[in-house]
C-alpha positions in Angstrom: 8.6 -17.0 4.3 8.5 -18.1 7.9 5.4 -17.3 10.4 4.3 -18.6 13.8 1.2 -20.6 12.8 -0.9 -18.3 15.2 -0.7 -15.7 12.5 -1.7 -17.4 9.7 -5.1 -15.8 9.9 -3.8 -12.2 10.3 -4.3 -10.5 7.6 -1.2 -8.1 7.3 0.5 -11.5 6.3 -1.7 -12.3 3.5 -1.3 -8.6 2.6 2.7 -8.6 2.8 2.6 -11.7 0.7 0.4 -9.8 -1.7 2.6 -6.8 -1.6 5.6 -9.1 -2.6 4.0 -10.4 -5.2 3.0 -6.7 -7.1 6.5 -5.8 -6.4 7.7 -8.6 -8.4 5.5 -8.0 -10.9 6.4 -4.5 -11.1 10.1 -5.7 -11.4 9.8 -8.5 -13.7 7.8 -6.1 -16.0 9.6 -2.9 -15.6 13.3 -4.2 -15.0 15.1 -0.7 -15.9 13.1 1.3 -14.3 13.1 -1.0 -11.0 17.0 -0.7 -11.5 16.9 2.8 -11.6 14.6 3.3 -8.5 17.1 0.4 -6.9 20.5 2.4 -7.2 18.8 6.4 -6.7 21.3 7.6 -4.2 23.4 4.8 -4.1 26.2 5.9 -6.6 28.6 3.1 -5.4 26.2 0.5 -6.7 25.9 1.8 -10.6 28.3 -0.4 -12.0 28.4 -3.2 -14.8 28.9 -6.1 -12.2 25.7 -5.1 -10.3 24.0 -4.6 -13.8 25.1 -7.9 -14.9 24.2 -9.3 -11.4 21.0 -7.5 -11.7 20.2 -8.9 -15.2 20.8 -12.3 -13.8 18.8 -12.3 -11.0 15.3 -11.5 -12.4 14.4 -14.8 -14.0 15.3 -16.3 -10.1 12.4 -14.3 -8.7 8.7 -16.4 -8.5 6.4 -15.0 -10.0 3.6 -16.3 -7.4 6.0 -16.1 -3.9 2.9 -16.6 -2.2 1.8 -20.3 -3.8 2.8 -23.4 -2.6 4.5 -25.9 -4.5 3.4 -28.9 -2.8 5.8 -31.4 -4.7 9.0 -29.0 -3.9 7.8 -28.6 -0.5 7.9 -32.5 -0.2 10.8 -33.6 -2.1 12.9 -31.1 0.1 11.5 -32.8 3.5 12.8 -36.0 1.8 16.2 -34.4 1.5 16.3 -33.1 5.1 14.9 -36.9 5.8 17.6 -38.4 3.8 20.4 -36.1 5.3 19.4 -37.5 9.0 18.1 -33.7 9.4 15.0 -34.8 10.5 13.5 -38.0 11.8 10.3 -38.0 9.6 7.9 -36.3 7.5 5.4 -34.4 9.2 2.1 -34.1 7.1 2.7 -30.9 4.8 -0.3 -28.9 6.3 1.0 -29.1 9.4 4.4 -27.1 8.3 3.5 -25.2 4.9 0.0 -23.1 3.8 -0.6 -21.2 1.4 -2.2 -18.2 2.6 -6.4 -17.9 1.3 
């Protein structure tokens, strides 16, 4: 999730963040009845291909959206480093939090 670092402090963003994270609990631990809310009124979208797709997707969902991974975090500004995408590494506080 991207914020201007003026909101950090604002607490409907610590509150959205919380909100994902029930939702994906809520998913991960009720996945039929997530996919039955998902496709209500949506006819079109009840088919085994987005069942299968469905199936598949949970396990890609964190279960803590709102932690930081320091170490991902860092090896993908060494990527971005490596790929001439940026010049250097800015000091990880200055670009990632994890909201308190």
């Amino acid at each position: 999730m991207v914020a201007h670092r003026s909101r950090i402090q604002d607490g409907a963003l610590k509150r959205f963040v919380e909100g994902l994270e029930a939702g994906v609990q809520f998913l991960l631990n009720h996945p039929e009845e997530s996919w039955q809310l998902f496709i209500r009124g949506r006819d079109s979208i009840d088919d085994e291909l987005n069942r299968r797709a469905w199936k598949d997707t949970l396990p890609r969902f964190a279960l803590r959206p709102g932690a930081l991974d320091h170490n991902r975090y860092l090896r993908f500004a060494r990527f971005l480093k490596e790929q001439a995408m940026i010049d250097r590494i800015p000091p990880l506080e200055s670009w990632a939090v994890e909201l308190k």
